[in-house]
C-alpha positions as CSV (number, residue, x, y, z in Angstrom):
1,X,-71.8,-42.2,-44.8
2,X,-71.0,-38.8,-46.1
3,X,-71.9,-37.4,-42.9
4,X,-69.5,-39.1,-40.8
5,X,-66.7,-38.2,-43.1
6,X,-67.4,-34.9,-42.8
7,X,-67.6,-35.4,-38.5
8,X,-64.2,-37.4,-39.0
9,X,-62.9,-34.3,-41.4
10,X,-63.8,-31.8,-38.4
11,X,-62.2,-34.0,-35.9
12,X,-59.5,-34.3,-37.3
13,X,-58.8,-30.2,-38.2
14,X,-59.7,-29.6,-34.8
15,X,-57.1,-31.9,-33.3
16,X,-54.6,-30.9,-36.1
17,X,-55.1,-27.1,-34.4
18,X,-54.9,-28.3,-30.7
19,X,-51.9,-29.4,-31.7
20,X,-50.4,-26.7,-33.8
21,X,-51.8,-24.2,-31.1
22,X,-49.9,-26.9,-28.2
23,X,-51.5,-28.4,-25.8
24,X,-47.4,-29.3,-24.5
25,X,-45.1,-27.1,-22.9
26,X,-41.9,-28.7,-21.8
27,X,-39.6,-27.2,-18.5
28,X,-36.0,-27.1,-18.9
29,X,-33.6,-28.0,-16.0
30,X,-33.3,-25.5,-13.7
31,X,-37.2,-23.6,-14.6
32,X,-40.4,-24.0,-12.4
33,X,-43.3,-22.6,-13.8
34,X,-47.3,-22.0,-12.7
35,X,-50.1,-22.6,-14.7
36,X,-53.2,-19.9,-14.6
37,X,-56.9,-20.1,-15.7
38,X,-58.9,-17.2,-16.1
39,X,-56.6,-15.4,-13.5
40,X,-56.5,-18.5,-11.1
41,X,-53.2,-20.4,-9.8
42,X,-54.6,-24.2,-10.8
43,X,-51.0,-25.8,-10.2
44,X,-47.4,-25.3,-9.9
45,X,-45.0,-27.6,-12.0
46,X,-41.1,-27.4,-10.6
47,X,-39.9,-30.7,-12.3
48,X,-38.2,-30.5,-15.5
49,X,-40.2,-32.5,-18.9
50,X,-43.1,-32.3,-20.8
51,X,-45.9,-31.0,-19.8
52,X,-49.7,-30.5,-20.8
53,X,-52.3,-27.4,-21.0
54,X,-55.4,-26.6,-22.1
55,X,-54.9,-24.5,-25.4
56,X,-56.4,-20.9,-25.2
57,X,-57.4,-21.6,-21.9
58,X,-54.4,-22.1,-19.6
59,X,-52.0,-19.4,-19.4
60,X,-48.2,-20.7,-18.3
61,X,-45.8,-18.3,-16.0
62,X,-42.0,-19.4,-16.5
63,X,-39.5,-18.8,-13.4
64,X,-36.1,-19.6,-12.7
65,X,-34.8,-21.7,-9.7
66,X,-31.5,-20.9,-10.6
67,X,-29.5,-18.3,-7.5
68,X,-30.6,-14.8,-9.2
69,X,-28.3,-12.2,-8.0
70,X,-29.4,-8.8,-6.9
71,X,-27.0,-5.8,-7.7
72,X,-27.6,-1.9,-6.1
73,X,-26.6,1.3,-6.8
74,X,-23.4,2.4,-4.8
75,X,-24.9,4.9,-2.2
76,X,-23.5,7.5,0.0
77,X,-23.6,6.4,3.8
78,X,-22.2,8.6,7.1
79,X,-20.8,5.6,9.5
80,X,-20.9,6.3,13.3
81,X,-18.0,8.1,13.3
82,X,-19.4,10.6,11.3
83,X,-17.6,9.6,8.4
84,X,-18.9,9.8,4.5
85,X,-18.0,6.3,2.2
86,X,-19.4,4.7,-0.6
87,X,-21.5,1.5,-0.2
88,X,-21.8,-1.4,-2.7
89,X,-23.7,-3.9,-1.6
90,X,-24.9,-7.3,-4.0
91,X,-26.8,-10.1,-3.1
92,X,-28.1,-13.5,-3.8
93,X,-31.7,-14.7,-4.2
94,X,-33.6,-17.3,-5.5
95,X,-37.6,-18.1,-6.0
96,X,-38.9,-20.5,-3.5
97,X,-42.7,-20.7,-3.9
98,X,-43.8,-20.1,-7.7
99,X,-47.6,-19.9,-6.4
100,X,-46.4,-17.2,-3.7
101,X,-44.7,-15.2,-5.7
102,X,-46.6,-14.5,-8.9
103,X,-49.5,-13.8,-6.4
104,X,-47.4,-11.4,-4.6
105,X,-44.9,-10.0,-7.2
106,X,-45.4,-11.9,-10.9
107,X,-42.6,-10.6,-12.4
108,X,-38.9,-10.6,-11.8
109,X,-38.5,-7.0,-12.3
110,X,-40.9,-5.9,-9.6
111,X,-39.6,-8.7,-7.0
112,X,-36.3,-6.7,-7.8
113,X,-38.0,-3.7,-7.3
114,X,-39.2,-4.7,-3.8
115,X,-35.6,-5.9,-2.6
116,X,-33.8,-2.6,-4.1
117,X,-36.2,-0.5,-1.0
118,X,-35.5,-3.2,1.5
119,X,-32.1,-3.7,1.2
120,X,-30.8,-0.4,0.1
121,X,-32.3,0.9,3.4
122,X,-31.4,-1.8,5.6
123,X,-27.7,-1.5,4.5
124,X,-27.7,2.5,5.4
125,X,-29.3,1.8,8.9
126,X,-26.5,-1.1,9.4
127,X,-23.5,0.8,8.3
128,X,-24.8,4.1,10.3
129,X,-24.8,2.2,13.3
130,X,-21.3,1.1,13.3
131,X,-17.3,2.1,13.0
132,X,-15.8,1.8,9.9
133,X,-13.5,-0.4,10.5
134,X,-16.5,-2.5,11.6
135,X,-17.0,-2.8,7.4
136,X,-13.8,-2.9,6.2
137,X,-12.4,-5.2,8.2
138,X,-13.0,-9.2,9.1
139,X,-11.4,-9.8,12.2
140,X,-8.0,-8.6,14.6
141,X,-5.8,-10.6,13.1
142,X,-3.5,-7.6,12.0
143,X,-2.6,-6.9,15.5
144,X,-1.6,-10.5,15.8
145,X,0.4,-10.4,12.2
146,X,4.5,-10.2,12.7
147,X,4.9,-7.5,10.2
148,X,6.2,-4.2,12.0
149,X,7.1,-0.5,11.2
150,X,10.6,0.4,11.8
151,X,11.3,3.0,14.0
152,X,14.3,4.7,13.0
153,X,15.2,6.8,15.6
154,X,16.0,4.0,17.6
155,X,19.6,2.5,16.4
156,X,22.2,0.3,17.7
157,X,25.5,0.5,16.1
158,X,28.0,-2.5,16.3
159,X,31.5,-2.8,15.2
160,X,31.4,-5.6,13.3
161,X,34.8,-7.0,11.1
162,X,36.3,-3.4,11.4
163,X,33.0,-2.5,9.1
164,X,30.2,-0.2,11.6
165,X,26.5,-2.5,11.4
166,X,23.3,-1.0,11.5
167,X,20.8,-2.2,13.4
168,X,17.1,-0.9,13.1
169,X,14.5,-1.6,16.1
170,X,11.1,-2.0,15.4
171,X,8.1,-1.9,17.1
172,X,4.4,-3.0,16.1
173,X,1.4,-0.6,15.3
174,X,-1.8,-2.0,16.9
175,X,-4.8,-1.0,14.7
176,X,-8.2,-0.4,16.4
177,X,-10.3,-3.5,17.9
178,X,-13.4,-4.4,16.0
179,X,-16.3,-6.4,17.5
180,X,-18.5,-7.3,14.6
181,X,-16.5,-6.8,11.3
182,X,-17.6,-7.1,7.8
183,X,-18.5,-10.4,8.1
184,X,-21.5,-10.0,10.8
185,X,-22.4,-6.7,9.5
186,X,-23.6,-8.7,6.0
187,X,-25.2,-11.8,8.5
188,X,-27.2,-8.6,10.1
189,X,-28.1,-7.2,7.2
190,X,-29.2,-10.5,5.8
191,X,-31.3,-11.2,9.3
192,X,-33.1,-7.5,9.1
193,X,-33.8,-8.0,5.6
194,X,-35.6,-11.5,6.1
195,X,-37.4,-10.3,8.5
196,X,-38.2,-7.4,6.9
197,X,-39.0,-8.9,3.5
198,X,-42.7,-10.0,2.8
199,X,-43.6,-13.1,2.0
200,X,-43.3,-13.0,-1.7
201,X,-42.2,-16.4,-2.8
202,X,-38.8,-15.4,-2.5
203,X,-35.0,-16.0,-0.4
204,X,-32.3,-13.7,0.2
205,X,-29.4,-16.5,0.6
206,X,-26.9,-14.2,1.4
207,X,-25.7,-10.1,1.3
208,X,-22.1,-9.2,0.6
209,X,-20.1,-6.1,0.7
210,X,-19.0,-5.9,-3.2
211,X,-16.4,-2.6,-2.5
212,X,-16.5,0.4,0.1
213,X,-14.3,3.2,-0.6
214,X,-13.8,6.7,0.8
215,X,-16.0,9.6,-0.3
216,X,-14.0,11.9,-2.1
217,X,-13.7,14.4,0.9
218,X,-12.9,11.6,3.0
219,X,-10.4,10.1,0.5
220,X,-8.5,13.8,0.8
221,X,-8.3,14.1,4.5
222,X,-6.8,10.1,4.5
223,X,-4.2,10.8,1.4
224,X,-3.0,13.8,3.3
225,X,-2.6,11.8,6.4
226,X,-0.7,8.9,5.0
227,X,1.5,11.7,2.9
228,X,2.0,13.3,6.5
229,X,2.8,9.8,7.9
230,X,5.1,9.0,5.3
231,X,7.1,12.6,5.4
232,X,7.4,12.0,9.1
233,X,9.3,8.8,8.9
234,X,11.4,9.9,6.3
235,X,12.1,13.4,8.4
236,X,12.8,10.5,10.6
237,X,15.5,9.1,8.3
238,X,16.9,12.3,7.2
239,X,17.8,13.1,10.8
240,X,19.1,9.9,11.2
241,X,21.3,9.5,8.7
242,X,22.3,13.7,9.2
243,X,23.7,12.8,12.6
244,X,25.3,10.1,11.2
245,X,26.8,12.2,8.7
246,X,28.1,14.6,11.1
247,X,29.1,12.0,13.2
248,X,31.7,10.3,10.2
249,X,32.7,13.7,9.9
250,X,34.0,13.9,13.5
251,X,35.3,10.5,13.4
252,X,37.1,12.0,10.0
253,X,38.5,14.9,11.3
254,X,39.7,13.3,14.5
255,X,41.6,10.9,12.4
256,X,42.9,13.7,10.3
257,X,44.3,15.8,13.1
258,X,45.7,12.4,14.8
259,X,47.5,11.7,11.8
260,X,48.9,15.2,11.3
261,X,50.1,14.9,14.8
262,X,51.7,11.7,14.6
263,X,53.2,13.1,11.2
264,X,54.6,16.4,12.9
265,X,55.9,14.6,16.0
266,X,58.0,11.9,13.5
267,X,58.7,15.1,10.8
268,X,60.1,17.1,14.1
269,X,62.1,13.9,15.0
270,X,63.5,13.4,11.4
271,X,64.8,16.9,11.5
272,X,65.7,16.7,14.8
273,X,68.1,13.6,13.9
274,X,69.1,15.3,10.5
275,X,70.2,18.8,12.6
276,X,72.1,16.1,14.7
277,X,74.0,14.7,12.7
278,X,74.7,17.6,10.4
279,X,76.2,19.4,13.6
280,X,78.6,16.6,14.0
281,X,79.2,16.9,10.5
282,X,80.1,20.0,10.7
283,X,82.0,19.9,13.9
284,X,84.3,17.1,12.2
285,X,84.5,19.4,9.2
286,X,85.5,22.6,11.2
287,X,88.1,20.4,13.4
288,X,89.8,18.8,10.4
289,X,91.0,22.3,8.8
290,X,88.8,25.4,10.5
291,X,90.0,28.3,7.6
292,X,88.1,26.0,4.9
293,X,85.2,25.9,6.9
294,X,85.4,29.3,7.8
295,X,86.0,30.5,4.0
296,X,82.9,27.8,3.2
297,X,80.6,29.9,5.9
298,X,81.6,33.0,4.1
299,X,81.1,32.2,0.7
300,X,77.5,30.1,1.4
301,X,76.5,33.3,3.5
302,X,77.5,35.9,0.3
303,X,75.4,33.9,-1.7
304,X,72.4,33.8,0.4
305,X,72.6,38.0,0.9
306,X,74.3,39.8,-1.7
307,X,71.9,38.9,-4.0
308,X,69.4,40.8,-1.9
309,X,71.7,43.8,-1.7
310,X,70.4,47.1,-3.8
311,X,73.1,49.0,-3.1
312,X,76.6,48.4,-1.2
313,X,77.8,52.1,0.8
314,X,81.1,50.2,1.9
315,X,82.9,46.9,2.1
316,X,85.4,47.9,4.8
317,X,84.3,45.5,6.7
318,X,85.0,42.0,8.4
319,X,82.4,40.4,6.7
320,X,83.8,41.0,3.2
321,X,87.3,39.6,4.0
322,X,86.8,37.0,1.9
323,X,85.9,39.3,-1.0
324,X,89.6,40.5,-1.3
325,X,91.6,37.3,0.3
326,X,91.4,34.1,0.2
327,X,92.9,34.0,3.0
328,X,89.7,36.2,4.6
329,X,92.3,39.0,5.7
């Protein structure tokens, strides 16, 4: 009797450590995981629950069947053209075969590791082999858009309401044709890499073009071409609106000189009247008593000159009649 308590006892602390040690694991949503014994693959679990091991025997390998995503390093590439730019490339993967994988990889870092040589070099070998317009652009539809860059040189002027209208013609720029674009370039990557990824338990689902930008020499050379662009036009402008400057000015001056010569002709006909009639003034003046007008001349004409006289040698003259008579003898 003793002795079967003491069997019971030992039963009982053994089970109470199996199941403090766990004999359960459970999977969460979204997990797969592979069970190994002494360094075998004895199953694959990829439902979620609880599930059972063999404590201190079976070892259990967690993995995510979530999308992982797959981020390089921004590398330097020369495109066909010969040009230098900066490629970042990401992509999405996900684990497939649990039993593959840990066989061929184990860990998440080193599957990681394999996809940052394959990748890496397939995206230089893709981008070297095309334009760059072929990456940074998806399709033609630029050339098809309505937007246009004025051309200023090319004006039309109106008179509209008394007011001169402006009228700017424009034409549109046609950018380069691509055939692929950045769209096929990432489905060719993602083909080359499939086919040249192992099989390591694992799917590239997609590659994508995160950013490309211009290596800094590169950058240069295409800021001082849009700044050479962009002082064109406005040279462009400035001529423009110079010619039209001089051209108001003419316009101005024309209408200055007409009006000075409509303003001289009507002056010269003013004072033509005016000497008119003060002739006939005069004339009736003269005929109605001719010593007044004659002692009139002589007084307005010693006022106009003496004044300018330095000196006087003699007034025994006709001319100062008036000085000594009224009478002007």
């Amino acid at each position: 009797m003793k002795n079967t308590s003491v069997v019971i006892l030992v039963v009982f602390i053994v089970l109470m450590v199996l199941l403090l040690v766990g004999p359960f694991y459970t999977l969460d949503e979204g997990e797969q995981a592979v069970v190994i014994r002494f360094g075998e693959i004895i199953r694959e679990e990829t439902s979620a629950g609880l599930k059972i091991k063999i404590p201190f025997i079976d070892n259990v390998e967690r993995y995510s069947k979530k999308i992982l995503s797959w981020d390089g390093e921004p590398q330097r590439v020369q495109t066909k053209e010969n040009q230098f730019i900066w490629v970042d490339v990401t992509a999405r993967w996900r684990i497939v075969n649990p039993r593959r994988f840990y066989a061929a990889v184990t860990t998440v870092r080193s599957a990681v590791a394999r996809l940052d040589d394959i990748l890496d070099s397939v995206v230089r070998t893709t981008v070297a082999d095309n334009y760059l317009r072929e990456a940074v652009r998806n399709s033609n539809i630029i050339n098809d858009s309505k937007k246009v860059d004025i051309v200023p040189e090319v004006v039309v002027e109106a008179e509209t309401a008394g007011e001169m209208a402006l009228q700017f013609t424009s034409e549109q720029v046609k950018q380069e044709t691509i055939q692929k674009g950045r769209k096929q370039l990432s489905e060719t990557i993602l083909q080359q890499v499939t086919q040249n990824l192992p099989d390591i338990g694992i799917e590239v689902i997609d590659v994508i073009f995160r950013q490309i930008r211009y290596s800094d020499d590169l950058t240069n050379a295409v800021y001082s071409r849009m700044i050479k662009d962009r002082n064109q036009i406005a040279q462009r402008f400035r001529s423009y609106g110079e010619g039209q400057k001089l051209n108001l000015l003419g316009q101005t001056e024309q209408e200055k000189l007409s009006i000075l010569s409509r303003a001289r002709a009507e002056a010269e006909t003013i004072r033509g009247n005016a000497d008119a009639q003060a002739a006939q003034i005069y004339s009736r003046a003269y005929n109605a008593d001719p010593e007044f007008y004659q002692f009139w001349r002589a007084i307005e004409s010693y006022r106009l000159t003496l004044p300018k006289f330095n000196k006087t040698l003699t007034t025994d003259m006709n001319y100062f009649n008036f000085l000594y008579s009224p009478a002007g003898r």
